[in-house]
C-alpha positions in Angstrom: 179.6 -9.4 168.8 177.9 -11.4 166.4 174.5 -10.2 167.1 173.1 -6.5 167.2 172.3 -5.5 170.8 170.7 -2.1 172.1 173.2 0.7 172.6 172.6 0.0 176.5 172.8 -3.5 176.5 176.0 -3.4 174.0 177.8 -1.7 177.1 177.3 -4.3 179.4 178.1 -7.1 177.0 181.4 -5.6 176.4 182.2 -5.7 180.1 180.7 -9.0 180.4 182.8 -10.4 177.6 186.6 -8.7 179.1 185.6 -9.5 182.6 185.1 -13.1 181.4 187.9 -13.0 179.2 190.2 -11.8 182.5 188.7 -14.6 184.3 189.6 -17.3 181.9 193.1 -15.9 181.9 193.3 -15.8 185.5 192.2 -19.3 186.1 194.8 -20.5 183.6 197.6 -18.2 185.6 196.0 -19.8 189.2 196.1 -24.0 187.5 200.2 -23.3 186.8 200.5 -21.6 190.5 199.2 -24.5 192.4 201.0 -26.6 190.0 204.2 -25.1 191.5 203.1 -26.4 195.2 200.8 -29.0 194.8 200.9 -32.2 193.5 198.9 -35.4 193.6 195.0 -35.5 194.6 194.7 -31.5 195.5 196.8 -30.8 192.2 194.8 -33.0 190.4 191.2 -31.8 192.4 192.0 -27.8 191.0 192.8 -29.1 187.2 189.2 -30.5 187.0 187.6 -27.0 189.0 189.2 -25.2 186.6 188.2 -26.8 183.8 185.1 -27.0 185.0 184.8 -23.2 185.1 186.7 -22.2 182.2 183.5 -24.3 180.8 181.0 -22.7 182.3 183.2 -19.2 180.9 183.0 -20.5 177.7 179.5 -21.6 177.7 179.2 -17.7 178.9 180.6 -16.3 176.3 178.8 -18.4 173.6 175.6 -17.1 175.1 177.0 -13.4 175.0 178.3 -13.9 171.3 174.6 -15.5 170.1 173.0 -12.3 172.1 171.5 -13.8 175.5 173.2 -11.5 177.5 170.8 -12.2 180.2 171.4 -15.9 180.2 175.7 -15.2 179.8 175.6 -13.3 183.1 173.8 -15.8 185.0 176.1 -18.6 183.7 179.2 -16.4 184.7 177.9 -15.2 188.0 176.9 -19.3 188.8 180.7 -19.7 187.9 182.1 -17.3 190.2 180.2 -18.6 193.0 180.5 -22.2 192.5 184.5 -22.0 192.0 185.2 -20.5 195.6 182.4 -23.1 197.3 183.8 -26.2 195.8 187.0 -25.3 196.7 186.0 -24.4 200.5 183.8 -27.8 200.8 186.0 -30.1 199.0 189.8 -28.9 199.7 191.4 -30.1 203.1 193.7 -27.8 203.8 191.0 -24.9 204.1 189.1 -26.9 207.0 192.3 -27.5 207.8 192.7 -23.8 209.4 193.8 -21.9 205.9 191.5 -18.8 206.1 192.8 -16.8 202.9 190.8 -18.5 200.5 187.8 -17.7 202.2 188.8 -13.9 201.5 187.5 -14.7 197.8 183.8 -14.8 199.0 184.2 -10.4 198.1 185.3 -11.4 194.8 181.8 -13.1 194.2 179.9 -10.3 196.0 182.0 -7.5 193.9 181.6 -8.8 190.5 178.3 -9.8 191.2 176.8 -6.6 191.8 178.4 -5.7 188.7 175.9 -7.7 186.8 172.7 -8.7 189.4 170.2 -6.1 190.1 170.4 -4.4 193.7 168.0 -6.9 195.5 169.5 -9.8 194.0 172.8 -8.5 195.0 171.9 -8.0 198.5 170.0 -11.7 198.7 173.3 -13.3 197.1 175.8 -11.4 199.6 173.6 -12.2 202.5 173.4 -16.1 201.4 177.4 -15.7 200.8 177.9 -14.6 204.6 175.7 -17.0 206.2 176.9 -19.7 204.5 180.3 -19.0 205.2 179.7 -18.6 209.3 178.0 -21.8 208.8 181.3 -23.2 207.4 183.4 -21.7 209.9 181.1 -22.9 212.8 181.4 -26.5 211.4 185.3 -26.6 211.4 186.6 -26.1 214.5 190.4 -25.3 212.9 188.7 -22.1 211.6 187.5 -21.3 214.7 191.3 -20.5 216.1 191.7 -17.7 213.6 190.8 -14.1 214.6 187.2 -14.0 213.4 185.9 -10.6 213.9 189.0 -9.2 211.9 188.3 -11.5 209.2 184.6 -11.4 209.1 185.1 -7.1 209.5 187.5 -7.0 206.5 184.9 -9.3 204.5 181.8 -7.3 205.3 183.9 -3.6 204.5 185.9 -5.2 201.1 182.5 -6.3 200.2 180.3 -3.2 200.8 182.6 -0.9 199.1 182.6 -3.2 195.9 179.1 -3.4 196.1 178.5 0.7 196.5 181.2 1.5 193.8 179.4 -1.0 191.6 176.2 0.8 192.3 177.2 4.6 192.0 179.2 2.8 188.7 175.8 1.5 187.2 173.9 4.7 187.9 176.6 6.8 186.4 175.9 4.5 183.4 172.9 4.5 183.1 172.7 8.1 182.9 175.0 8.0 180.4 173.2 6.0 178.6 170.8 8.0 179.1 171.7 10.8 177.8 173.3 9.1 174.8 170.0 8.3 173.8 168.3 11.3 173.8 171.1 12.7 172.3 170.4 10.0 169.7 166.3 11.0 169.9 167.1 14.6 169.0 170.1 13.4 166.1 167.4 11.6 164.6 164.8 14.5 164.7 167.2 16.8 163.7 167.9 14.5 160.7 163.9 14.0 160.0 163.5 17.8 159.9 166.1 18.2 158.1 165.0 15.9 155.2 160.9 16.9 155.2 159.2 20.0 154.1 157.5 21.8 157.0 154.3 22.6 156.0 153.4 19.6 154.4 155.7 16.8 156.7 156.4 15.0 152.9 160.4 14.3 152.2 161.9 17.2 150.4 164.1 17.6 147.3 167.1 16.8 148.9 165.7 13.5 150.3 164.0 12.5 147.4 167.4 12.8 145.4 169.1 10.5 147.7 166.0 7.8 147.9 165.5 8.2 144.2 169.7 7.3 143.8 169.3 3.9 146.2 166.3 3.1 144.7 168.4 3.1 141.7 170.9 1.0 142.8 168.6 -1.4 144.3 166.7 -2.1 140.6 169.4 -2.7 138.5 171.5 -4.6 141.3 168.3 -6.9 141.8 167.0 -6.2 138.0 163.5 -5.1 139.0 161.3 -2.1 138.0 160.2 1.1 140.2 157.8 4.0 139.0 157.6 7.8 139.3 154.6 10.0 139.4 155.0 13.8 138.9 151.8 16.1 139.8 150.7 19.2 140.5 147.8 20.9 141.6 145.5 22.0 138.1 145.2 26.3 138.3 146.7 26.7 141.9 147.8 30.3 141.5 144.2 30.3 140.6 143.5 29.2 144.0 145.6 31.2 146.0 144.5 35.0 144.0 141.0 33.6 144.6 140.8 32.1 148.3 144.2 33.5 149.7 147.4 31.5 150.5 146.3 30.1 153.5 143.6 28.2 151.7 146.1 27.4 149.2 148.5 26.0 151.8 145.6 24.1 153.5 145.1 22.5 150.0 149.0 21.5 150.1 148.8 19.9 153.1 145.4 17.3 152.3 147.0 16.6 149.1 149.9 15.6 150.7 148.0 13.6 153.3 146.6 11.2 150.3 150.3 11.0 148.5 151.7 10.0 152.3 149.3 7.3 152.3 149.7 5.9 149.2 153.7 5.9 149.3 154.1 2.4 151.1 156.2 1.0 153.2 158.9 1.2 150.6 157.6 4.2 148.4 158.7 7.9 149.1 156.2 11.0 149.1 158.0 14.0 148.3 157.3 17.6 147.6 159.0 18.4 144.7 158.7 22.7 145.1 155.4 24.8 145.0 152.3 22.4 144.2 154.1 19.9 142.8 154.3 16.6 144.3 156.8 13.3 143.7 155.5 9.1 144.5 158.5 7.4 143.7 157.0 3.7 144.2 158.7 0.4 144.5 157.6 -3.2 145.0 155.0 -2.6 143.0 153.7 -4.1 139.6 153.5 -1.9 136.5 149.7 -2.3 136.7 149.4 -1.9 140.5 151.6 2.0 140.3 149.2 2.8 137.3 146.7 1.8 139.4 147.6 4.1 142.3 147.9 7.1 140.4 144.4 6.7 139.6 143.2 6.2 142.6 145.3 9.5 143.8 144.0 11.3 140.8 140.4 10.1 141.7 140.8 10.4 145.5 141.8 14.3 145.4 138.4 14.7 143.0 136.5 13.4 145.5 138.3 14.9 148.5 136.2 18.1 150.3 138.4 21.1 150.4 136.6 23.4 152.4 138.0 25.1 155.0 136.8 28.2 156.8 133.8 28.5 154.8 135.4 28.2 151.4 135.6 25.2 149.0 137.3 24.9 146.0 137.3 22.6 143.1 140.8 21.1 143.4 141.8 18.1 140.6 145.6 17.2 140.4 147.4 16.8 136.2 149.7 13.1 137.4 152.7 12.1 134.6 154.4 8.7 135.4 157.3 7.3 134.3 158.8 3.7 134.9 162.4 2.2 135.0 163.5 0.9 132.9 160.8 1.7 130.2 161.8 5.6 130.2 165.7 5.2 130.7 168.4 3.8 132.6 169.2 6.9 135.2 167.0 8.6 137.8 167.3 11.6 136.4 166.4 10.2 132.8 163.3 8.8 134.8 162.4 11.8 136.6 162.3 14.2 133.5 160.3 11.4 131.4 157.7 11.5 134.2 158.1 15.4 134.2 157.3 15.5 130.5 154.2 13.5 131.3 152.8 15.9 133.5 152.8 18.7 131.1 151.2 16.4 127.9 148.7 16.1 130.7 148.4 19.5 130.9 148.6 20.3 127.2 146.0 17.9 127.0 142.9 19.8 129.0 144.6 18.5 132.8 142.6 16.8 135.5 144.0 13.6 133.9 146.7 11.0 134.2 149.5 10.3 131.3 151.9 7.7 131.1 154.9 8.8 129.7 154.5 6.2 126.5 152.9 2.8 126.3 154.1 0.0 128.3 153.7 -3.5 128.1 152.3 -4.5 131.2 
């Protein structure tokens, strides 16, 4: 298929496509059979119904290939219905008394059901029968044949299609179904997997395969990214003082204003203990400087009380850019680290870049 369809959707498409595939073959296999015993006008009549469906099959699949699965089925269920009508109005021989075609009315019905909903099913299959007793009522030579047997063997062949279609198309959907929530709890599995639990930020191992595609992605499409490293100023202060709860309370609403400044295309990570990773892309040199202030400033402003305590809580923030600070992740990563501690060394509650950049 050349377009992406839902996992649900995808099923039905492939049928679509092999059942139209199948018919195209058959209609090719049925031209060469009347060829065999027909000739003249009726020979000649079948070449152009077949080309005119193996037209409408292709125009099918063309929708199914371009992803209107919708629109394909409609086109292919027309086809199917069409092919047995023009044959029944148009073709002598079956007003003539020759009943068997008329047996390929449960071939619409059948493989309709496959791809109409129930009511439209039941509407088409009803149309299908009362057009054909109309049919047979206006030609007396079908009138001769033995009626009830025919009509009996119609109604039966057709209702049994139509059930196993059904019971078919439940079992699939349930399938479906349960692929899907077997897909749901893959991909939770996977999130939980790749975030911390307190804080819901990526964790290391996350943040070492984002940081290496993030790699990729600059020096394939030669463009910058920035790091910031921080940690929380004097938080085994915090926790002797207030008591780890406190302290993981404080975790969690920094985290909160490092989530919301990661972007669309940024990654929030915690890096271990109080330390916290922004690796930032699409951004301007100015514009990541720009947010580690605002982080650094935000946090100073931010009200940490919980349960009747409040504490002063400031953040030390080192950044680092590629390709400024080096040509690797790593080398990035440990420039922005070495940041952090000058602004430490330096009295903390500050931001340091990692060496001056031309902006």
């Amino acid at each position: 298929m050349r377009v992406k369809y839902s996992e649900e959707v995808r099923r039905k498409a492939t049928i679509l496509f092999f059942v139209e595939i199948t018919l195209s073959l058959l209609l090719v296999v049925t031209i060469i059979l009347v060829a065999f015993v027909n000739t003249g006008s009726r020979f000649l009549f079948y070449s152009f119904l077949v080309f005119a469906l193996e037209l409408m099959l292709f125009l099918s699949i063309y929708y199914l290939l371009f992803g209107h699965y919708t629109r394909a089925s409609r086109v292919m269920v027309l086809a199917i219905i069409i092919g047995p009508w023009v044959s029944f109005f148009f073709d002598p021989v079956i007003a003539g008394g020759d009943f068997v075609p008329l047996i390929y009315i449960t071939l619409v019905i059948q493989l309709g059901s496959i791809f109409l909903s129930e009511r439209m099913t039941v509407l088409v299959a009803a149309m299908q029968f009362l057009f054909l007793c109309l049919f047979v009522l206006s030609h007396p030579a079908l009138l001769k044949i033995n009626l009830p047997s025919l009509f009996s063997y119609l109604f039966f062949a057709s209702a049994v299609g139509i059930v196993t279609s059904f019971v078919t198309r439940r079992q699939m959907e349930q399938i479906g179904r349960q692929y899907k929530k077997l897909e749901e709890n893959e991909r939770r599995l996977n999130e939980i997997s790749l975030r911390d639990s307190m804080t819901g930020l990526y964790n290391r191992r996350y943040m070492d395969q984002f940081l290496n595609r993030t790699m990729q992605n600059a020096i394939k499409e030669n463009h910058h990214f920035g790091i910031l490293i921080s940690d929380v100023d004097g938080f085994k202060s915090i926790n002797d003082t207030y008591g780890h709860l406190y302290g993981d309370a404080v975790l969690v609403k920094v985290s909160e204003v490092f989530l919301a400044k990661s972007g669309k295309e940024g990654a929030a990570c915690r890096y271990g203990g109080d330390e916290f990773v922004l690796i930032l892309t699409g951004l301007s040199v100015a514009e990541i400087k720009k947010t580690a202030e605002d982080i650094h400033q935000q946090i100073k402003e931010t009200d940490f009380t919980f349960e009747g305590m409040k504490a002063t809580v400031t953040l030390s923030i080192g950044v680092a850019f590629f390709p400024n600070q080096g040509k690797t992740g790593e080398a990035i990563l440990k420039a922005a680290d070495k940041a952090l501690y000058a602004a430490k060394n330096q009295g903390r509650n500050r931001v340091v870049m990692s060496t001056e950049l031309k902006g």
